[in-house]
Structures are given as C-alpha cells and as structure tokens.
C-alpha positions, -999 to +999 in steps of 0.1 A: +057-613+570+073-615+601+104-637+606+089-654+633+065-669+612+065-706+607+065-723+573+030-743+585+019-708+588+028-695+559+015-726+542-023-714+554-016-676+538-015-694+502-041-705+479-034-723+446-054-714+417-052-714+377-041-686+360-068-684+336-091-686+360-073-658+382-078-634+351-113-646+342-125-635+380-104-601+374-119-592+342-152-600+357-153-572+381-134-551+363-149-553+331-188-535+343-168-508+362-154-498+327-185-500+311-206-481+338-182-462+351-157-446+333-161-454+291-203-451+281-223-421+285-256-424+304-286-421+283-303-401+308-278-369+311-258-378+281-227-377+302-197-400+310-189-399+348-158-377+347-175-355+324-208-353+352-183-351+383-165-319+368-203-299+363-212-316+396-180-287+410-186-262+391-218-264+405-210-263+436-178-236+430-210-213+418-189-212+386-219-206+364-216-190+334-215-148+346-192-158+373-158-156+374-134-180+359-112-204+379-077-219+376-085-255+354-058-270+376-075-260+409-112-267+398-094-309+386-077-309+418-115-308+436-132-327+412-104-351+425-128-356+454-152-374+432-129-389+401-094-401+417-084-408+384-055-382+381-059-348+372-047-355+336-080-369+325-100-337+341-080-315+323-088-331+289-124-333+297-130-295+305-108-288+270-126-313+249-162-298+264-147-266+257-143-267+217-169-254+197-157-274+167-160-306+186-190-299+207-222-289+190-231-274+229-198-267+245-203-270+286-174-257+297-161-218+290-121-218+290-104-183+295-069-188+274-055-212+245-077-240+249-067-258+214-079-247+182-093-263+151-057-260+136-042-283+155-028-262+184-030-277+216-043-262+245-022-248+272-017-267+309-040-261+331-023-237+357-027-213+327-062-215+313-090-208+331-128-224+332-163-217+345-193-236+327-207-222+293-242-212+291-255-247+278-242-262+313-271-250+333-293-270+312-278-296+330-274-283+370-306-267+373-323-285+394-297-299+415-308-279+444-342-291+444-340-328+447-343-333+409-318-364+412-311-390+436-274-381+454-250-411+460-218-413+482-187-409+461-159-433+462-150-429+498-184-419+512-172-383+520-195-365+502-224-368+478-221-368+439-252-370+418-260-404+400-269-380+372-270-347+361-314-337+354-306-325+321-334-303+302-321-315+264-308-346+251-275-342+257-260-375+240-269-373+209-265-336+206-229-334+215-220-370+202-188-390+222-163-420+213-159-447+243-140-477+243-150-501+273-141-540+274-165-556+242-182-524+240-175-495+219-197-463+217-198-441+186-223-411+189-226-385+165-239-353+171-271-340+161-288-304+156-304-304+198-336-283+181-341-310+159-342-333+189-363-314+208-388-312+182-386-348+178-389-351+215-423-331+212-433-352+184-429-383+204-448-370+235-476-365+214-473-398+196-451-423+211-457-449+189-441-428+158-429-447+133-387-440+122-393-423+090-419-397+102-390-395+131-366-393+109-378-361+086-372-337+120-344-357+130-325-356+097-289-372+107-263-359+126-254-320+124-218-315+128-204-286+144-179-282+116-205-283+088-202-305+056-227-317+036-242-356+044-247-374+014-275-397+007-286-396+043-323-395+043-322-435+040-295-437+067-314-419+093-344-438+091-322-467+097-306-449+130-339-435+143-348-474+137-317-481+159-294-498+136-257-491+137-253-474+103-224-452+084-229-416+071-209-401+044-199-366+047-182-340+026-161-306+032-180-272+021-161-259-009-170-230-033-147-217-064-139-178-057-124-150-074-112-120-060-077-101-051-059-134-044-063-147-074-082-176-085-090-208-060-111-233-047-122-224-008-131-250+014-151-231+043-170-264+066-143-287+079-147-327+078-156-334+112-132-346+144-101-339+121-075-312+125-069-287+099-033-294+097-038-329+095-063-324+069-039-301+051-011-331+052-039-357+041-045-331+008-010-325-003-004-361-025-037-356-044-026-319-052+004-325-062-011-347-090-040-318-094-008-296-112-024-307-145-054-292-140-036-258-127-032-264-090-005-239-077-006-237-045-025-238-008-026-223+023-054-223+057-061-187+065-087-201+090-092-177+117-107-187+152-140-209+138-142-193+104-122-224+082-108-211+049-085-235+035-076-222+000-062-241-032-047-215-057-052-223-098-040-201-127-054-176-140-065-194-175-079-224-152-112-233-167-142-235-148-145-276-158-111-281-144-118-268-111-150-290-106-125-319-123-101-310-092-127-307-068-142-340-075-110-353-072-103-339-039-134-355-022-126-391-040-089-391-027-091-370+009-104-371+040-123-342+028-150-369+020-152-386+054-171-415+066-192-419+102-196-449+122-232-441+146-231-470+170-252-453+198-239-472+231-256-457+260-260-467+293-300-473+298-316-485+329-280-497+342-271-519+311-255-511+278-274-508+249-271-495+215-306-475+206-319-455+181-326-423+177-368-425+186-358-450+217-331-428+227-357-397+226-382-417+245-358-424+274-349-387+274-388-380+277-393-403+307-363-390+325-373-353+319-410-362+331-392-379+362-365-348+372-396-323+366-417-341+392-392-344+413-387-311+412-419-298+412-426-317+443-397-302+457-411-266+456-450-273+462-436-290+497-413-253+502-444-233+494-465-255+516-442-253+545-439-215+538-479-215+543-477-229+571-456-205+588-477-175+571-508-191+589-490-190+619-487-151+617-515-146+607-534-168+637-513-145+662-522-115+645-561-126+648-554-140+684-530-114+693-545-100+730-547-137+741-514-152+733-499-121+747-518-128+779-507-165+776-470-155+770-468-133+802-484-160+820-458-190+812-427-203+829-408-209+800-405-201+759-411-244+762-440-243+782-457-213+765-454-230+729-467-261+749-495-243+759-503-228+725-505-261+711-529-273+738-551-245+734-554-239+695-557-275+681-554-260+648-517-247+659-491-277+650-458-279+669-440-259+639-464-232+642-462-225+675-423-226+678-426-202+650 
C-alpha cells in the first residue's frame, strides 16, 4: 500500500474471519477442481484432462501415427496452452501412455529410452521423441467433424475439447490410479475386445444381468500377463459394481536346457518393476537353498520377461513345485488388485461397474456418432447444393449468359438470378 494511506483506510481493506472457516471455504472450491479436473478419468473418453489435452496437440500437430515424431519437450511446451501445470507432469503422461507393460493400448509412440519394464527410467524429454500410437486415433477421429462440444481453455485463447469421442472404452481398458480429495480411483485394465463384445451384448440387451456380463467380461487382463485366481466370482461382483480385490499370480514354468536346471518366470506381476520384483524375491530364496536354489538372474529382453531361478542338477521335480509354491506365498509374485472404478459420469464422481460403465460408453458412442453423422449429411447437402447450381447454369446456360452481359455489377447480376429463378437461393447464385 501506499504510505499515504491512512490507518482508517487501511482499517476498511481488512476483514476478520476464523481460520477454520477460511480453510473450509478453500477446500470448498478447491476440492471439485481436483476431482473434475486434474485426478478422475471421465467415463466418457476414459481420459484424465492432462492426458486429453496432450491427444488434443497431437491432434492438432498432425502427429498421427505415420507422421513424423516430435521433440517430447516441444510437443509439453504447447500442450502448456491448455494444462499450465508445468511441463513436468506432460512429460510423465506421454511416458506413462507410452509403456506397453503399463498400458494394455498405449497412445502415445515414444522414439528413444522411454523406461522399461526393468526399472530404467526414461530419458528427459529434449531427447525422446513422440507422435500418437495407432490406438490414439480411436480417440481424435472425429474431432474435425463436430463429434464433441469444444470449450475455451483456461484463458479463453483457444478451444480444447470437453472430451475426446472415443470409439472403445477407453477406461477400463487401459485402467488408471487417481487420488483426488475423499476420492480415490483404482481401475484395472481389461482385454478392450472383451469390452467391446460386452458393449454389443448390452446394445442388444441392456437389461443384462452381471453374470451373463461377466462370462465376456472375465476380469481384468493385464498387460504383463499372470494368472487371476478365483476370479469368476469377483467379476460378477465388479460388473455388479462393487469395489472388489483380485488375486493375481506371476507365469512360471520349470525348464531344462543349456543353462542348467531352473524355474522361469515369463508374465510379470502387474505395475511392479522387475528390479523391484527381483529385490522383493531375494529373502524367500535365500531360505529356498534347502530345496537347491542356486542362484537368479532377469535376462528379460525388451517385453519378453524371463526372470530365472537356477536349482541343482539332482533338484527333484517335488522340490521345485515346493519352491514355487513358496515363492508365490512369500513374494509379490502373488499380487493383490484393489478395482474401485471412480469415474467421472454426467459431471459427478461415481464408482460403477463394469455393465454401467459399458452402458455409459454405449450412449456416448451413440451421441459422438450422431454428431458426427450429422456433420457430414449437412457437407454433402451443402455440396448438393452447389452441384445443382452447375447444373441449373448448364441447363439455363444461353440465358444467364444473356443476363450476365446485361448487368451492371457481379452484385446486381446474382441479384437478378435470384429474382428470376425462385428455385436459385442466394448461395447458388453467388456460386
């Protein structure tokens, strides 16, 4: 303030009020923008806003899956224009929809290290490259013919589209984690054929009941494989809508061959690391020696996971499946998964099941299709209209000629058309 001020003035600039209450009005507003804005996916598209805001540029960059790749850190700096979030948080999206081990339909295509199922980290983004992957323009197309409402983004500079039309059911195929304020969302992913064919199920009888849903939809479908265990129960209780847990287990197989004798685990638990899995295994082996453990080593290469646990040579078949069993009761190798599916729907949060999740899905397709749909019939129609105009003058040619020499002006002539041939309109005879 100025030093000119007086102190009765200053006295009218302050307002007394209780800190709790302060805080409760805070969290008030804060606490939807969170939930709507930055931590749930939308049921429709599947997406969470900084996830729909970088396929909104790439979109618009024409970085579609045959074109050429651009610098990450130049694509976040323009999807700044939409999520002024920093570019940190763009950079991690395009990585994490990047990794086929995470993502059961990566939508992002990275050129360079971006992380690997190891452990490794992906590189910054001035040296890795992205475009979208083919599964992105299941999303975008569309775009460009009014299949979704466009909104002003955060400074009313440009447009941004509320959602993305997506052809498949995006959230449930690829799965997410969010965190918002009393909400948390916990999506597995799921086999996006089986969806679909639930999704045609449904359209032909809405009012299926869970458990005929639930033998196409079978559970979640990890990208890393694994085995579920006593799921058939558990999805009828997800396609029902209730928050339930699935157990999973690793993919092993005993094998012989030149390295010796050992136990190969070949389908990852899911959302773990191999090195941390690797770190999580060594206790229980260690106290596997008495059943001829040796030794173990991950010659995993790219998405092929081969973790291998060396026995002697004399190990018996019994003490393998002993160590095996083992293995799953004391390691992450036998995993548990929360599915608490938190969507946005119809601009609240709400945790839905499987069949209400599909039936969303099949009202929002139905909606971007005739949207779409409408778009073209009106582009055809106008395109008519114009190819009816040619083909009046061609019919009429002598006399329009004769009315064109005749007029003062292009303005008058078209005026004159339209008097003349009621059947012109204006756009046909500017035409």
């Amino acid at each position: 303030m100025s030093d000119n001020i007086s102190d009765e003035q200053v006295e009218g600039y302050i307002t007394e009020k209780d800190l709790v209450t302060v805080m409760d009005e805070a969290m008030a507003a804060y606490a939807p923008e969170v939930i709507l804005h930055r931590a749930i996916p939308d049921a429709r598209d599947g997406l969470k806003p900084v996830q729909r805001r970088l396929l909104w540029q790439t979109h618009l960059s024409k970085l579609g899956p045959d074109a050429k790749h651009m610098k990450l850190a130049k694509l976040s700096g323009m999807v700044l224009a939409y999520h002024p979030h920093a570019s940190g948080s763009i950079d991690g999206t395009a990585v994490s929809l990047s990794q086929s081990w995470t993502r059961r339909t990566p939508l992002i295509d990275i050129h360079g290290n971006n992380g690997s199922i190891d452990g490794l980290t992906a590189a910054a983004s001035r040296y890795i490259e992205a475009r979208q992957a083919p599964a992105a323009k299941y999303l975008t197309t569309g775009l460009d013919h009014d299949a979704v409402d466009l909104v002003d983004n955060f400074d009313s500079t440009c447009k941004e589209p509320k959602v993305m039309p997506a052809a498949y059911p995006v959230a449930m195929t690829n799965g997410t984690q969010g965190m918002a304020i009393g909400f948390a969302s916990s999506i597995l992913p799921h086999n996006p054929l089986e969806l679909l064919d639930g999704a045609k199920a449904l359209v032909n009888d809405p009012g299926m009941p869970p458990q005929d849903l639930a033998k196409i939809v079978k559970g979640p479908d990890f990208p890393t494989g694994g085995v579920l265990v006593d799921s058939e129960e558990t999805a009828v209780a997800e396609a029902a809508g209730e928050s339930v847990t699935y157990t999973l287990r690793a993919s092993m197989r005993i094998k012989r061959d030149e390295d010796g004798l050992y136990l190969e685990i070949y389908e990852a638990p899911y959302d773990i690391t191999l090195d941390k899995l690797m770190e999580n295994m060594v206790p229980a082996l260690e106290k596997l020696r008495s059943l001829g453990v040796i030794d173990f080593r991950n010659d995993t290469d790219g998405d092929d996971v081969s973790i291998k646990v060396f026995f002697r040579k004399n190990t018996s078949q019994e003490d393998m499946e002993k160590a095996e069993a083992y293995l799953y009761r004391r390691t992450k190798l036998e995993s548990k998964y929360s599915a608490n599916n938190m969507m946005i729907v119809d601009g609240h949060p709400r945790c839905i099941g499987v069949k209400d999740y599909l039936l969303h899905f099949i009202k929002f397709r139905k909606e971007t299709l005739r949207r779409v749909w409408s778009f073209d019939k009106k582009k055809h129609e106008d395109d008519l209209e114009l190819v009816l105009a040619l083909i009046f003058a061609i019919e009429n040619g002598v006399d329009i000629v004769k009315m064109a020499q005749s007029s003062k002006s292009r303005s008058d002539f078209e005026q004159s058309l339209v008097e003349k041939y009621s059947q012109l309109s204006q756009r046909q005879a500017e035409y």
